[in-house]
C-alpha positions as CSV (number, residue, x, y, z in Angstrom):
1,X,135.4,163.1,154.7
2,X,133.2,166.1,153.4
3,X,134.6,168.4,151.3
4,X,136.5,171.7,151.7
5,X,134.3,174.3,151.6
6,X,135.3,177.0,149.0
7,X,137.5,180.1,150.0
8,X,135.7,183.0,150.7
9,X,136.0,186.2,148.5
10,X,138.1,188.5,149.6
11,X,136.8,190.9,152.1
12,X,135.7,194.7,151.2
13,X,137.2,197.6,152.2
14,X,134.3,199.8,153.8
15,X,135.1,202.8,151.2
16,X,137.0,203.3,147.9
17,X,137.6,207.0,148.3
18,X,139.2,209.3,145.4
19,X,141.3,212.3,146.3
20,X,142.4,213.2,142.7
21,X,145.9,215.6,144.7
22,X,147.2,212.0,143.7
23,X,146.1,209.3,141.1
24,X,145.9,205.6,142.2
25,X,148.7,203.5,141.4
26,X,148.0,202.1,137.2
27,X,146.1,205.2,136.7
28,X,146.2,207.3,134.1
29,X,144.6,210.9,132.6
30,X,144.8,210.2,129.1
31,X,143.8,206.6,128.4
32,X,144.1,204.9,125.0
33,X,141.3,205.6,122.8
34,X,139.7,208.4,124.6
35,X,139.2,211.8,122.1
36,X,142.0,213.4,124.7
37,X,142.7,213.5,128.3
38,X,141.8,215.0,131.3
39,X,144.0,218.0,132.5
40,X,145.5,218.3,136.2
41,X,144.7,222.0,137.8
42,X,145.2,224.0,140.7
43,X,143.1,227.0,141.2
44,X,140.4,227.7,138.8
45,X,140.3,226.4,135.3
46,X,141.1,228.8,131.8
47,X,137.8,229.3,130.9
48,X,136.7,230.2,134.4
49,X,137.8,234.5,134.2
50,X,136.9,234.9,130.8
51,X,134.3,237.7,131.7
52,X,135.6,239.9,134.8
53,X,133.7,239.2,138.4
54,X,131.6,236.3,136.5
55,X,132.5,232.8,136.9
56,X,131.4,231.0,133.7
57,X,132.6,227.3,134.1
58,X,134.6,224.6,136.1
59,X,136.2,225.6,139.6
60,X,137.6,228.1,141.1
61,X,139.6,225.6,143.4
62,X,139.7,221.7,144.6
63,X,136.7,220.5,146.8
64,X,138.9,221.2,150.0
65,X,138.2,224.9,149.6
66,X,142.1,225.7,149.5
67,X,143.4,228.1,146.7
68,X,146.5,229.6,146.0
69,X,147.2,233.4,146.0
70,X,149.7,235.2,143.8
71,X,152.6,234.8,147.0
72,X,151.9,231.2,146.7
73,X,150.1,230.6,150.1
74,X,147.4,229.2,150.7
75,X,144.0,231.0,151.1
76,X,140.6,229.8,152.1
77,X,139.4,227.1,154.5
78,X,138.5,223.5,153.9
79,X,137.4,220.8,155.2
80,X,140.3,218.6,154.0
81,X,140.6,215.1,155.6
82,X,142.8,212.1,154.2
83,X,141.0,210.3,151.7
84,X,142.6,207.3,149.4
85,X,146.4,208.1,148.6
86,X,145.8,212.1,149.0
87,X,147.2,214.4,151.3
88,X,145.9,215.9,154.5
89,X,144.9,219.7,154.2
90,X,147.8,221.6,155.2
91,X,148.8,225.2,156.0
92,X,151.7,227.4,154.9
93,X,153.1,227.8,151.6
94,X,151.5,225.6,148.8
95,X,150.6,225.7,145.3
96,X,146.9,224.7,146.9
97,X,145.0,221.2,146.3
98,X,144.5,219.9,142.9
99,X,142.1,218.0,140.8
100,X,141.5,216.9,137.1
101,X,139.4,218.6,134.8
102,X,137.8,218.3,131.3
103,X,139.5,221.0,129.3
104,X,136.4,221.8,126.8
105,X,137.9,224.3,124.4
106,X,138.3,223.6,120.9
107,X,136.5,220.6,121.6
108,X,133.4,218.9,119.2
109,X,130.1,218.2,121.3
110,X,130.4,214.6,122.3
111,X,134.0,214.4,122.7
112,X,134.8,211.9,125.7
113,X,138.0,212.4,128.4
114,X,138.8,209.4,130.2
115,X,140.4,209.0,133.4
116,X,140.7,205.7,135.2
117,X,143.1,202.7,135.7
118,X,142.7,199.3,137.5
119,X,140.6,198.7,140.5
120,X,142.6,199.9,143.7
121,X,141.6,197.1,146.0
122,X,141.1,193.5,145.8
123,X,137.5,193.8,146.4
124,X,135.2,196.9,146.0
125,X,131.8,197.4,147.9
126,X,131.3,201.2,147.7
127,X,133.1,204.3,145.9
128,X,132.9,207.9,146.8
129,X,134.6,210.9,144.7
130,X,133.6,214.9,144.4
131,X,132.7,216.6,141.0
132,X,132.2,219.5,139.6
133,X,129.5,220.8,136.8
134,X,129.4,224.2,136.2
135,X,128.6,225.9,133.3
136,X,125.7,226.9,130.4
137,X,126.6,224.3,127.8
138,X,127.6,221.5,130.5
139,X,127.6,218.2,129.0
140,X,128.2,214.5,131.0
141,X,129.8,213.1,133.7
142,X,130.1,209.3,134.1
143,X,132.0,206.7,136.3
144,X,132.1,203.2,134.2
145,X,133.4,199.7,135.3
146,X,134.6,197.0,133.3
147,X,134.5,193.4,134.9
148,X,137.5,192.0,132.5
149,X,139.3,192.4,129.2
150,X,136.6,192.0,126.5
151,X,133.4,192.6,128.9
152,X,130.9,195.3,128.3
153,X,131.8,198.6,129.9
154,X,128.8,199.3,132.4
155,X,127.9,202.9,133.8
156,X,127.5,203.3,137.4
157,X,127.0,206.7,137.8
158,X,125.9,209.6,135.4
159,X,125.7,213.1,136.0
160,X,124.5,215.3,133.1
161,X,123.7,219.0,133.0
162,X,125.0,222.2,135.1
163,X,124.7,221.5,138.7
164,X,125.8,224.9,140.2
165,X,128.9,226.3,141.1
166,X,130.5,224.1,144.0
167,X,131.6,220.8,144.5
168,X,129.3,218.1,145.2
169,X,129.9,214.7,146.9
170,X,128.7,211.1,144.6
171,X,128.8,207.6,147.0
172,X,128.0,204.5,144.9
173,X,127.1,200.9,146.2
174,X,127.4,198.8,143.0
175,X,124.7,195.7,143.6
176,X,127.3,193.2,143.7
177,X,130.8,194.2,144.7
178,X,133.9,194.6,142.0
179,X,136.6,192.4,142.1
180,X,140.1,192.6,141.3
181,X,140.8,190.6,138.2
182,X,142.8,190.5,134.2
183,X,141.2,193.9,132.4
184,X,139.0,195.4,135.4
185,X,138.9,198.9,135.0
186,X,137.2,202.0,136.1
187,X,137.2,204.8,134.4
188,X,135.6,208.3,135.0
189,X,134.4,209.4,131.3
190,X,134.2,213.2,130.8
191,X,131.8,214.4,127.5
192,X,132.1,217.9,126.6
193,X,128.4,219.3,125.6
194,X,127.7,221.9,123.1
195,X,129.9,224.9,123.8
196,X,133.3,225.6,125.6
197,X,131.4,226.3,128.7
198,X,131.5,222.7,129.9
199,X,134.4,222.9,132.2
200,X,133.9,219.5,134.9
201,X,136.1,218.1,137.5
């Protein structure tokens, strides 16, 4: 009799979306061996009011457009939306959405934050996330995969520079999709650039 064929690989998910209210399960903000660790916030970061009226770096709020007020409600609209393990945007009292951020203070240029865990499906085709650059001395932004324990870490987005105050939306379609396996990894990698304002999320 001819043979079995082989099993098919697992089939993708359509979208590997990243609402960082929540992180996936095995994930973590302050990996082993990064220079420190990324910082959960609501509202807008430290560094942000330094100077009255002008914004100097990170946000001012998560990319839903939701804040909180000094009463603890909610203020601003959003587009919201379920998105990975997150929460729907809702109404009434709240502390607002959150999201991580690369705390760049008392930092040396160079410095790198890592955020990641394990991969959070069997099978990977594409990956979406928001970010946030904003500010004069604004360094990197990258999203890097590792296939298995010992393998090369590979980059498969980069971001580098100020990109304006708001939130901007990254989709990635690796050429070949990642697969669940011993030591995969992704791991967003923060590097703070020459100054303190350098403020991502």
């Amino acid at each position: 009799s001819p043979p079995h064929p082989p099993n098919p690989p697992p089939s993708p998910p359509p979208f590997a979306a990243f609402d960082m209210e929540f992180l996936p399960d095995g994930w973590s903000a302050a990996m082993p061996g990064a220079d420190f660790g990324w910082t959960r916030q609501a509202g807008m970061t430290p560094s942000r009011g330094m100077q009255q009226y002008v914004p100097l770096t990170g946000p001012a709020h998560d990319h839903s457009g939701r804040w909180s007020g000094e009463d603890g409600r909610v203020a601003g609209g959003g587009r919201g939306g379920k998105s990975g393990r997150g929460s729907p945007t809702r109404s009434g009292p709240s502390t607002g959405g959150h999201y991580y951020f690369v705390e760049s203070s008392e930092r040396r240029a160079g410095d790198e934050a890592w955020l990641g865990g394990p991969l959070p499906f069997e099978c990977v085709a594409s990956i979406g996330f928001h970010y946030h650059m904003f500010g004069s001395s604004m360094g990197a932004l990258e999203l890097r995969h590792r296939a298995h324990e010992g393998a090369v870490w590979t980059t498969l987005w980069h971001g580098h520079g100020s990109a304006g105050d708001e939130w901007h939306r990254a989709e990635i379609r690796p050429q070949s999709p990642l697969v669940q396996g011993p030591g995969a990894l992704l791991r967003f990698v923060g590097i703070v650039g020459r100054g303190y304002l350098s403020d991502m999320a």
